[in-house]
Structures are given as C-alpha cells and as structure tokens.
N, C-alpha and C positions, 0 to 999 in steps of 0.2 A: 380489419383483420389482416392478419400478415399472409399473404398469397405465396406459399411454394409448398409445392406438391412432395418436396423430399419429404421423408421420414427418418430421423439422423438417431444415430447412437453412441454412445460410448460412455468409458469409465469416469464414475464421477467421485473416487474413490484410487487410492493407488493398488497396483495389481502387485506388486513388489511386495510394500511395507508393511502389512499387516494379515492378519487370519480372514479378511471377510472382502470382497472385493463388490463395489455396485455398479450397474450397468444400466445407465437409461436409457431407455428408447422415446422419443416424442417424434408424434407423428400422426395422419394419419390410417397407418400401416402396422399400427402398435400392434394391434391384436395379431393379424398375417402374423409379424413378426416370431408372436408368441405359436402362433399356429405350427411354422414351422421347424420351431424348437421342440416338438411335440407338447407341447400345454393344450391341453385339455379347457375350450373358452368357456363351456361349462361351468367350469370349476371359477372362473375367474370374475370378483364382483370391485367395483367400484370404491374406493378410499377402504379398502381391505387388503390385510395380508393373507397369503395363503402359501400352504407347502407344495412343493413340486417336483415330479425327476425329467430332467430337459434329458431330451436325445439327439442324435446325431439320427434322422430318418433316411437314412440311404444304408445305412451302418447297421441300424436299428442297437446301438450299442450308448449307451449311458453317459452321459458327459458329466453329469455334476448332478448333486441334488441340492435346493435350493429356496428361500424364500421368495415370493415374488407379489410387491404391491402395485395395483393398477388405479390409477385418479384417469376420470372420464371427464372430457373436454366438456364446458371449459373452466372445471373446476380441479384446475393442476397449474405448476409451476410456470408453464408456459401457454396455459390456455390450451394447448391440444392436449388430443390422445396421449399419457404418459404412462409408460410402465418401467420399473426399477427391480432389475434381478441380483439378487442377495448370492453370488457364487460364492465358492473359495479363491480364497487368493490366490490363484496360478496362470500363468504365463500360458501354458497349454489351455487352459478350459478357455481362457479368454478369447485365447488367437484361435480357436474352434467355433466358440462362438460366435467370432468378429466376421470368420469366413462366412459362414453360414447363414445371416444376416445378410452380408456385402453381397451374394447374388440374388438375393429377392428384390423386384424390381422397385424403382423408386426411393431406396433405399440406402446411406451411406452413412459412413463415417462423420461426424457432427467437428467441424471446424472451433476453432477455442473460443472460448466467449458464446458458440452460436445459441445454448437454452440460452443463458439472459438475454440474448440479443430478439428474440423469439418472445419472450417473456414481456421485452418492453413493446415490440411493434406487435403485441396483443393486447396493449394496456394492462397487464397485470402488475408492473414496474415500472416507475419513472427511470427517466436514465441516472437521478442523483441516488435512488435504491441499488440500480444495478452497478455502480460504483461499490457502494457500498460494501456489497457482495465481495467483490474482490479484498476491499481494506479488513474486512470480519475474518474472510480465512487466512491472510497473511499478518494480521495481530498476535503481536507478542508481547504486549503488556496488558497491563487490566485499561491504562487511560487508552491506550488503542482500541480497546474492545469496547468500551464504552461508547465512543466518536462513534465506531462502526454502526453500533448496535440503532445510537440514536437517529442516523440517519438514515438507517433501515425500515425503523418503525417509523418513518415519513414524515418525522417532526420537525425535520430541516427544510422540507419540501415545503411545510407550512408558511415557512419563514417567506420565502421566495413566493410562495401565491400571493401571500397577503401584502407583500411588495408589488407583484404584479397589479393587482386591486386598488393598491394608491397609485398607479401612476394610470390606468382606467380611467379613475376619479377625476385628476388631476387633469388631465386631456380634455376630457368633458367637456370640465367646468372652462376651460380656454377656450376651446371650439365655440362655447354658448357667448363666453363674453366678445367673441369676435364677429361670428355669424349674427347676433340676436342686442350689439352694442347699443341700436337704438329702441328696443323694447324695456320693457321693465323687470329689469334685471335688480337682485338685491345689490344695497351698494355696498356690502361687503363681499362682495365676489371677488375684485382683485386680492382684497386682504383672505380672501381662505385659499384662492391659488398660490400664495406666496407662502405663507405656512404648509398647504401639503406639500410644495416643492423642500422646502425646507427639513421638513420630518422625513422625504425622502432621502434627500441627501444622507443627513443623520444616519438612518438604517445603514444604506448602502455604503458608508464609510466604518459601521461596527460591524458589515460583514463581513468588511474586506480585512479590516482588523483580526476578526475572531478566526478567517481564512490562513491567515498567516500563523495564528496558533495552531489550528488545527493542521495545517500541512507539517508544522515542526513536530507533533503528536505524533502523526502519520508515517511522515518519514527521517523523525528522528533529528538529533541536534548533533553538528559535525563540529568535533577540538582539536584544533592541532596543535601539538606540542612544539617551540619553537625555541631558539638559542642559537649560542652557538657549538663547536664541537664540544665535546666532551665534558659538559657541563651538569650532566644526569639526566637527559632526555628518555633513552630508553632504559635506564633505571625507575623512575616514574610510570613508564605503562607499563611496565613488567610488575610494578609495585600495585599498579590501578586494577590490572587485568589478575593478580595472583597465580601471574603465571611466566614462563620464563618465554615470550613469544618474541623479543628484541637480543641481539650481544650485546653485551655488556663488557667494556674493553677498558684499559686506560690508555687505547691509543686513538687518538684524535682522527676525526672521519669514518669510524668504523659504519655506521649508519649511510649507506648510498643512497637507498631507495625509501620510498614512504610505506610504514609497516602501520597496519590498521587492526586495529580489535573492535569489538561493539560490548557496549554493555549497558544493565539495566541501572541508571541512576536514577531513586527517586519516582520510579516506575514511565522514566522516559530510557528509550535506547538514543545511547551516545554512543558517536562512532568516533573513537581517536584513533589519531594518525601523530606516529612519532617520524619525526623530521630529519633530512640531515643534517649537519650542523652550517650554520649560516658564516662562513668567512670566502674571503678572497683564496681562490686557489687554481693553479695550471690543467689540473689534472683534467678532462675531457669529462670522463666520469663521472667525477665529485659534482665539476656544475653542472651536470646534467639533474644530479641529483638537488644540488641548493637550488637548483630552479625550480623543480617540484616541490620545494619547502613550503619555497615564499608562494608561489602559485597554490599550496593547499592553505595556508595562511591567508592567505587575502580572501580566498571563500567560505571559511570556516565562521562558523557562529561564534565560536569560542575558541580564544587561543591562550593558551599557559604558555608563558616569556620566562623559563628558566634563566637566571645572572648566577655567576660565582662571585658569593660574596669578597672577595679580592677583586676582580674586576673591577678597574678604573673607568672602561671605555667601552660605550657600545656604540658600532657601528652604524650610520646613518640607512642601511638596507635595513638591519631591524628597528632601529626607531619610527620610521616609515611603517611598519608596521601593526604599531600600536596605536587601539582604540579604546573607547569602551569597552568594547567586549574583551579585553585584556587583563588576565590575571598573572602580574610579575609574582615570580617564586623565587626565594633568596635561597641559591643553596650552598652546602659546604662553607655554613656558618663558623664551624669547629678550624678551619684551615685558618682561621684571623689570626694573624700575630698582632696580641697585645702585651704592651710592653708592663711590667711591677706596677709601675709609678699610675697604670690609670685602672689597675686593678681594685 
C-alpha cells in the first residue's frame, strides 16, 4: 500500500470552462474533509450520490449547493477514502473551498499526476493504464481514442505479461539444461529454448513495430512543406488548412519563419509546417529562416517538394533532401510556354 499520511485534493474538472466544476478529495481525511464543509456524514453512504449545502462554519454562511459522491477505500480510483464535490463552476466557491480544506491538518493540495500516481502504488493501475489516462483525455481523434481506450481496458498489459511469461519459461528451461546437463533431460530441450527464444524475438520486434504506429497515432504525423521561394508554399496550407493562416505574396522570401496548422487527415492529426523558401541568400534573417526549413525537413515524417513547373534546376540543399517520404508537386503547370507546333 502506498504509505503517506496526506489527504490531497483538487479540481478534476476545469473551474473556468464549464457550468459544473469537480473536486476530489483522496485521502484518509476524506470524510474530516467533508465534516468540515459542514456535510452531515450521516447523510453520506458509499458508491452513492447525494445532495448537499456546504458551509463556510466560522461564517455559518452558504458556499454552494451541491452533489457529492463518496467510494470507501479500497473500492475507489485510488484505493483510498475518495470523495468528489459536484460545485458550480466559480473561481470564488473553489478558492473558498480550497482555503478551508488547506488548514485541516494533514491535508493539501494534490500535486499533477498525484491520484494516478496513488492509483498505481495502490495497485489499482498499471503504469501502462495510468499512461493511458493521460493519452484518453488529450485524444482528438476517434483512432486516438481507440489506442487510449485499449490500453485502458488492460489489453495491452496482456501483451507484455504474456511476453513476460515466455521469457520465465525460457530462462527455466536454460537454468535446467545447465544445472541438470548430466541428468535426463528431454533431448529436445535445446531445440524448444531455441524456438522460444525465437517467438520471443518475433513478438518484441511486432511491439516495437506496432509502437511506432501507435506513437504516430498518438502524437500525430509532422509535413513539411518544402521548395523554394515563391513557388506556392504557403498557398497550399492555406488551401489544406481552408484558411488564410500564411501571406501569400508574389514577392520572393515573404515566408521567414516556420508557420504550422494541425489538422484531421483521415482521422490522424497532421501537423504542417509551411517553410521558407530554400535558396542561397545574404540576408541574416532569411537564413535563419532556410535553416529552420531544412531542419523542419529532415525530421518530418512527410514532406511535399513544391517545383515550378519551368524550373530547370534544383538545388543540391533540396535534393539532399528527398526521400521516400517525399511527395514532389508540380506547380504553375499553366506558366508553360508551349509553342503551335507541339500543340
């Protein structure tokens, strides 16, 4: 069980942005807590909600009126005493609250992360759950929410036991053909260590795989637009984004700095970044700026290689460049001078 004596609380809900604000307290001070909000512990029963008017008892004057559900250790989120007060969303009831709480002994403000953290050094969460936690409220897609969901519901953890469990096995069965070499050992013992080592390998190389998927799920796939000036850089994420977030010039260089949008392709968030334009130039500025191109370039998952279709000549900095993950775009097809004769 996880040993300290605080009893921690706070918002687990924003006090700002919405009509209903939550306050957890975990602890075991929960009830005190509620005691001296005046809650009546009477009234208050286990994996139950109930209504209540919290007071200010020195005041004897009304702070909020409010739901409040109580889960009894250790059948709550973090295995202790947890209670959860339904106020209104205000700034005042909160910072009233918060005071009145923060002089009861034992008693504080609950550091970030600290319920999950509480949660897992009570066994109620692995630590790849309490990850989770985090990636489930900050999802913005459905494939996001799904990853989150799954590893929630501990079906990822499974993966890693059952890995954990052949390599138990596999140990063993070594230990036995080493210790036990001149006993009678089956004579297929080096051939089953040599296949479990094998289907270990296997696994641990489709986790590390599926890992790299899932990170890019997670935190999204980075494009950077690349060329050079004035080629239609930021006319493309202004065209991707449907919105006017780049200038749009016909003067060469307008682009210094690296401009980013995010958005949902395909139900993955892509984060583009439109570039400056990639040439030789004096200006102090500008290369400050072409060197954040090429530097957003080279770490981006995906980059679009805008040409003008007249362009004869690309420079050896963007050829450098280009990979697989390289999508050239031809543009300002319509600027071709073609002459009658091969019309």
């Amino acid at each position: 069980m996880f040993k300290n004596n605080d009893t921690i609380f706070a918002p687990i809900t924003s006090v700002n942005q919405s009509g209903v604000c939550v306050i957890r307290i975990s602890g075991k001070e929960t009830l005190n807590c509620l005691k001296h909000l005046g809650v009546n512990q009477s009234k208050i029963s286990s994996q139950k909600i109930s209504f209540h008017k919290i007071f200010d008892l020195h005041t004897k004057e009304i702070i909020d009126e409010c739901l409040i559900s109580f889960f009894k250790a250790p059948k709550s989120f973090t295995g202790e005493d947890i209670a959860e007060i339904s106020i209104h969303a205000s700034n005042y009831i909160f910072h009233k609250i918060s005071n009145i709480l923060s002089k009861i002994d034992s008693v504080r403000m609950a550091e970030a992360g600290e319920f999950s953290k509480r949660a897992f050094l009570n066994n109620k969460i692995n630590l790849i759950e309490a990850e989770a936690i985090i990636d489930l409220i900050s999802s913005e897609t459905e494939l996001q929410h799904k990853q989150a969901i799954k590893q929630l519901s501990g079906e990822v953890g499974k993966i890693y036991n059952n890995l954990r469990q052949d390599i138990i096995k596999s140990s063993a069965l070594i230990e036995a053909a080493i210790d036990f070499a001149d006993e009678d050992l089956p004579k297929t013992i080096i051939d089953d260590i040599n296949e479990n080592i094998k289907k270990i390998k296997l696994n641990i190389e489709n986790i590390i795989n599926d890992n790299k998927t899932a990170q890019k799920i997670k935190n999204g796939l980075s494009l950077a637009i690349i060329g050079k000036p004035n080629v239609g850089k930021s006319t493309l994420i202004n065209l991707l984004a449907n919105s006017e977030i780049a200038i749009v010039s016909n003067v060469a260089g307008t682009t210094r700095d690296v401009i980013e949008t995010h958005l949902n392709i395909a139900d993955i968030v892509v984060k583009i970044a439109d570039t400056a334009g990639i040439r030789e130039s004096k200006n102090k500025i500008e290369q400050e700026g072409i060197k954040r191109a090429v530097n957003k370039a080279k770490i981006a998952d995906i980059k679009i290689l805008i040409i003008e279709a007249n362009d004869q000549e690309i420079s050896q900095e963007i050829k450098n460049l280009i990979d697989n993950n390289t999508i050239i775009l031809i543009n300002k097809i319509d600027r071709i001078k073609i002459g009658r004769a091969h019309v």
